[in-house]
Every structure is written in structure tokens, then in C-alpha cells.
Backbone as ProteinMPNN parsed JSONL, in Angstrom:
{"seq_chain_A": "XXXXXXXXXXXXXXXXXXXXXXXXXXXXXXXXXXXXXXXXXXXXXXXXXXXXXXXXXXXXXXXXXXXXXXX", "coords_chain_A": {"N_chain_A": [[0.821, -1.192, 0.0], [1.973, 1.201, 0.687], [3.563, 1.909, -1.891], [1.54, 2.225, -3.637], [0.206, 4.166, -2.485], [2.509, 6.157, -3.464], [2.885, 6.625, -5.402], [-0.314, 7.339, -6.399], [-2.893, 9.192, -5.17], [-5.009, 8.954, -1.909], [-7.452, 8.441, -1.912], [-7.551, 6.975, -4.663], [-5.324, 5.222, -4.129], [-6.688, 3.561, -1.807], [-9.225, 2.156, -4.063], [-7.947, 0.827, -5.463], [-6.918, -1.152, -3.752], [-8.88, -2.368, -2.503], [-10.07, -3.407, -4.791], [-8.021, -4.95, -5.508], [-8.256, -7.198, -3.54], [-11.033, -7.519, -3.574], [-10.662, -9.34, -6.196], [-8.738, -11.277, -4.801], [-10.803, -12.545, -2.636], [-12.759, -13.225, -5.064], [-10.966, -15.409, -5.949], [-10.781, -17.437, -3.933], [-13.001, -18.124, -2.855], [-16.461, -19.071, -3.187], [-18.868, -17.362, -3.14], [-18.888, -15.148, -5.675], [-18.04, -12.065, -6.119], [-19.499, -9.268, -7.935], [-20.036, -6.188, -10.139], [-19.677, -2.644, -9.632], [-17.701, -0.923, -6.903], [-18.284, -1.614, -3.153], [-19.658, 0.425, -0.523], [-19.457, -0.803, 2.068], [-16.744, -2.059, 1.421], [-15.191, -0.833, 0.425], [-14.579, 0.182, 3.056], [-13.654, -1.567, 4.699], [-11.201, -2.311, 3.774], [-9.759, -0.212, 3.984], [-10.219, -0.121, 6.568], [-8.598, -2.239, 7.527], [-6.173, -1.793, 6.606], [-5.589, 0.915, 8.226], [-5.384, -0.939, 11.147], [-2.924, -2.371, 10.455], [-1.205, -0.571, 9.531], [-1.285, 0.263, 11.957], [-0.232, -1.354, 13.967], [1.945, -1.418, 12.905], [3.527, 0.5, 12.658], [3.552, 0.802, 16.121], [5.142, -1.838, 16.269], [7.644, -0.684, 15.464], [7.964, 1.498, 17.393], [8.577, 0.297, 18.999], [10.346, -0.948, 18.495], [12.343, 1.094, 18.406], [12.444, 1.629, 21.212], [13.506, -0.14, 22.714], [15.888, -0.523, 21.328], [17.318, 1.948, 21.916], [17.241, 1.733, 24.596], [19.008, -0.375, 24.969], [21.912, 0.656, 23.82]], "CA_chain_A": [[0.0, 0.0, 0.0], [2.925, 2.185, 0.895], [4.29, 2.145, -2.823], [0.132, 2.813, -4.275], [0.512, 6.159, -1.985], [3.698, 6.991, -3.76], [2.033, 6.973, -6.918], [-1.648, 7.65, -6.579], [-4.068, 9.371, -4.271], [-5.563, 8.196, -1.128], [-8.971, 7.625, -2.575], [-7.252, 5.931, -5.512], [-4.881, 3.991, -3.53], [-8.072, 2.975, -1.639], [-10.062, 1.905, -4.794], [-6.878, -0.223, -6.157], [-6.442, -2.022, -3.081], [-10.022, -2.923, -2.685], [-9.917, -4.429, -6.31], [-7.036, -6.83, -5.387], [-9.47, -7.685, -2.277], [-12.326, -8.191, -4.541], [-10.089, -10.441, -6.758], [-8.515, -12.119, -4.136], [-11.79, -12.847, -2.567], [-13.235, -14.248, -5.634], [-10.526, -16.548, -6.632], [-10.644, -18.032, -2.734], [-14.701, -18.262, -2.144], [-17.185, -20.057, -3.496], [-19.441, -16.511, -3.793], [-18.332, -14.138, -6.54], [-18.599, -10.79, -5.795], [-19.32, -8.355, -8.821], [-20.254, -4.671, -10.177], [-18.938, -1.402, -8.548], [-17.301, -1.238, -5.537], [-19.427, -1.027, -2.675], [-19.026, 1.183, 0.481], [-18.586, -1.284, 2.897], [-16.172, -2.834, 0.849], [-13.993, 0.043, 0.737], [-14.716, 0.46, 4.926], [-13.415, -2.557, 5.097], [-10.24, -2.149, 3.029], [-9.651, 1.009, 4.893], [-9.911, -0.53, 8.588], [-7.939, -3.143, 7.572], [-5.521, -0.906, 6.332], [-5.336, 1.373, 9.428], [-5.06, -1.42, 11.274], [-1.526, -2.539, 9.887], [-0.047, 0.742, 9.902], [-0.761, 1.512, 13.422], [0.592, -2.51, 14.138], [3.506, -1.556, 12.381], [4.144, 1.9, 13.821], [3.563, 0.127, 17.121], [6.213, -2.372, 16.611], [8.543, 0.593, 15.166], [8.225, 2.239, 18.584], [8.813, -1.041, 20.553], [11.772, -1.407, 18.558], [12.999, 1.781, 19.254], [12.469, 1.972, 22.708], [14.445, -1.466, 23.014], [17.073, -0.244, 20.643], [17.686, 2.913, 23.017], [17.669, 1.448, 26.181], [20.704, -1.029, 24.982], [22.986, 1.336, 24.014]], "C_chain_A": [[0.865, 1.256, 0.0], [3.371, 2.872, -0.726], [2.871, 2.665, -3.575], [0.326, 4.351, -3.865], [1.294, 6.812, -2.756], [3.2, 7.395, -5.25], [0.384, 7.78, -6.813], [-2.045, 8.537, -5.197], [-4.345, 8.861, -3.313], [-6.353, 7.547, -1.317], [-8.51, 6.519, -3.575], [-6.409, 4.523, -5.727], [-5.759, 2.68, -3.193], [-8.309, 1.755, -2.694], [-9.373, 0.508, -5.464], [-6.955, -1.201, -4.94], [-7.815, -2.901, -2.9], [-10.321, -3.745, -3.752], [-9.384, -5.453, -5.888], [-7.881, -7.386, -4.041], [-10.027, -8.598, -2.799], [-11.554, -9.545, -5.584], [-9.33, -11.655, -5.844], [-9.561, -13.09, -3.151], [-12.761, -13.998, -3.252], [-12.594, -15.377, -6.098], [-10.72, -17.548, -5.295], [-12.373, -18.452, -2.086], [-15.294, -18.905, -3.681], [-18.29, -18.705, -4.017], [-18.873, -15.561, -4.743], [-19.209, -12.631, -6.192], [-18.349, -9.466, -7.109], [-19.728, -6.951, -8.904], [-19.319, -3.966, -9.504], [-18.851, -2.207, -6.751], [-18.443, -0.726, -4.607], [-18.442, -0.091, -1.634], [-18.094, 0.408, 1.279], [-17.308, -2.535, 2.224], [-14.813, -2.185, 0.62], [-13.543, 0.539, 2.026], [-14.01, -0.74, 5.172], [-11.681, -2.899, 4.947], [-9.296, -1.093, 3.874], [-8.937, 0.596, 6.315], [-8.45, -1.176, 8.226], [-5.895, -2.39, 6.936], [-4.583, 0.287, 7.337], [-4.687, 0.713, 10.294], [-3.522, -1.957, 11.267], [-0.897, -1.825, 9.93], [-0.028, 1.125, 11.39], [0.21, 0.382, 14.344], [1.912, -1.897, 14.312], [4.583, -0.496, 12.583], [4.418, 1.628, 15.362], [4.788, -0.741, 17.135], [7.679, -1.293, 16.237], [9.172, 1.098, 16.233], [9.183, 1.183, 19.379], [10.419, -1.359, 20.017], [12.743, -0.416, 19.033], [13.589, 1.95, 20.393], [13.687, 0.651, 23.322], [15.845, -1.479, 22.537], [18.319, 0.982, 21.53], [18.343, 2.739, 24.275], [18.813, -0.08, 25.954], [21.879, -0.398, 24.744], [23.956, 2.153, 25.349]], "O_chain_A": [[0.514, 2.258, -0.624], [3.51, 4.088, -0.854], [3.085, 3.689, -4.225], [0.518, 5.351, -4.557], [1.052, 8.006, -2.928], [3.267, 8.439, -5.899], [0.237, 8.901, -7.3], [-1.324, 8.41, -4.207], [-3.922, 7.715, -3.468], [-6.379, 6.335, -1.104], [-8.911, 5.36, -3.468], [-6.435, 3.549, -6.48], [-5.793, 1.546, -3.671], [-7.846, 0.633, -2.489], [-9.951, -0.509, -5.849], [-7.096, -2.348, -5.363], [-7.774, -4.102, -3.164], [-10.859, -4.831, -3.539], [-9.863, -6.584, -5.808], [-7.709, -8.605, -4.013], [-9.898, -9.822, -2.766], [-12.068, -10.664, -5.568], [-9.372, -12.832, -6.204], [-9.225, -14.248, -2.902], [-13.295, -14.996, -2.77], [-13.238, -16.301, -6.595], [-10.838, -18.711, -5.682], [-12.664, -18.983, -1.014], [-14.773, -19.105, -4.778], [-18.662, -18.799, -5.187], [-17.964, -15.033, -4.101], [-20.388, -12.296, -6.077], [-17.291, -8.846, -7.225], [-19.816, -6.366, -7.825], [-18.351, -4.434, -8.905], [-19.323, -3.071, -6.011], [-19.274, 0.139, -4.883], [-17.233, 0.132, -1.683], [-16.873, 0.491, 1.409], [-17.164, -3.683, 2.644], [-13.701, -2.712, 0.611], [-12.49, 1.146, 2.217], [-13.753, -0.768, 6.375], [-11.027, -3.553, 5.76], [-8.177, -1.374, 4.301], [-7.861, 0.794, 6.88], [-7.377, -0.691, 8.587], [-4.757, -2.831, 7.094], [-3.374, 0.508, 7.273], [-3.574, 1.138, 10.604], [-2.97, -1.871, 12.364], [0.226, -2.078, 10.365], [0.745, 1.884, 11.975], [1.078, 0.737, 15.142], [2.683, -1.82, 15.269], [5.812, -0.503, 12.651], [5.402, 2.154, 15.881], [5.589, -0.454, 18.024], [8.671, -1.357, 16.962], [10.39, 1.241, 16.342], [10.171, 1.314, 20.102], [11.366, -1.796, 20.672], [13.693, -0.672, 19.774], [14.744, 2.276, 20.665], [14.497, 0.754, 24.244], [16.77, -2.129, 23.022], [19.538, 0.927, 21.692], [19.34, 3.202, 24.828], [19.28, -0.664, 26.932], [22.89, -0.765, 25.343], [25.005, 2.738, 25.08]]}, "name": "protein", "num_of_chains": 1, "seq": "XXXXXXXXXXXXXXXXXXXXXXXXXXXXXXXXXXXXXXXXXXXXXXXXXXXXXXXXXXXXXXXXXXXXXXX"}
């Protein structure tokens, strides 16, 4: 997602990542999910999204703080 930002938009980051969702989705399920994107489909994309970055900022810190207090 990091490298979509560097190129595109938020919204359009968004919209891309939700796609590979939706495709990853349908090759792995049994329902196919078609048409436009929906909302919660991009709410979902989003969280999940948030999620991971604040993970990964979270372990960032933890490494810091561990990196600090050995020197």
C-alpha cells in the first residue's frame, strides 16, 4: 500500500487495493462478488488498512524503545 501512496491518491490507492481484495476474494470463495465497488467494501479495506499501519508503527516504537535502552 505504501508504494500505491507513492504513486496515486488516497482515494485511488483505496479503490486499487479494494480491487485486489475483490479479486482475491473471488478466486478463494465459493461466492463471486461483482459490479462497482461497494461502500462497505472500501470500509473494510480502509480498517484493515489502518489497522496494519498503526501494528507496524507500534512495533517501530517497541523497537525503538528497546534499541535505546541497549545502548
Amino acid at each position: 500500500m505504501d508504494q500505491l501512496l507513492e504513486k496515486h491518491n488516497l482515494r485511488r490507492a483505496l479503490r486499487i487495493g479494494t480491487w485486489i481484495a475483490r479479486i482475491v476474494h473471488n478466486f478463494t470463495s465459493h461466492v463471486k462478488l461483482s459490479g462497482p465497488l461497494s461502500t462497505a467494501e472500501i470500509d473494510t479495506v480502509t480498517k484493515q488498512w489502518i489497522w496494519r499501519l498503526q501494528k507496524r508503527d507500534c512495533l517501530m516504537l517497541h523497537y525503538e524503545q528497546h534499541k535505546g535502552n541497549s545502548t
